[in-house]
C-alpha positions, 0 to 999 in steps of 0.5 A: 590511919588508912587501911593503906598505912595500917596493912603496910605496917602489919606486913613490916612487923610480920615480916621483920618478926619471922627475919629475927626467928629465921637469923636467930635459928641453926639448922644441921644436916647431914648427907650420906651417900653410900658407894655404889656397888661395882656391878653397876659400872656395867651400866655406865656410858663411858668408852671403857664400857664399849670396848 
């Protein structure tokens, strides 16, 4: 085999090999975003603020 050959063939069973690991794997996540508090609407750029 060429070098060629012999690279593409590693690449395709590297690449397939990490596909199997990523599809066969969860990931869990969770997201807290707590409320802001009210003396920041102070800050806020709306029109009730201008006013």
């Amino acid at each position: 085999m060429t070098l060629k050959k012999t690279t593409a063939k590693l690449v395709k069973i590297v690449a397939e090999k990490s596909l199997r690991r990523d599809a066969n794997s969860t990931t869990c996540t969770a997201i807290y975003q707590p409320k802001a508090p009210a003396s920041l609407s102070k800050f806020k750029k709306t029109d009730k603020s201008v006013k």
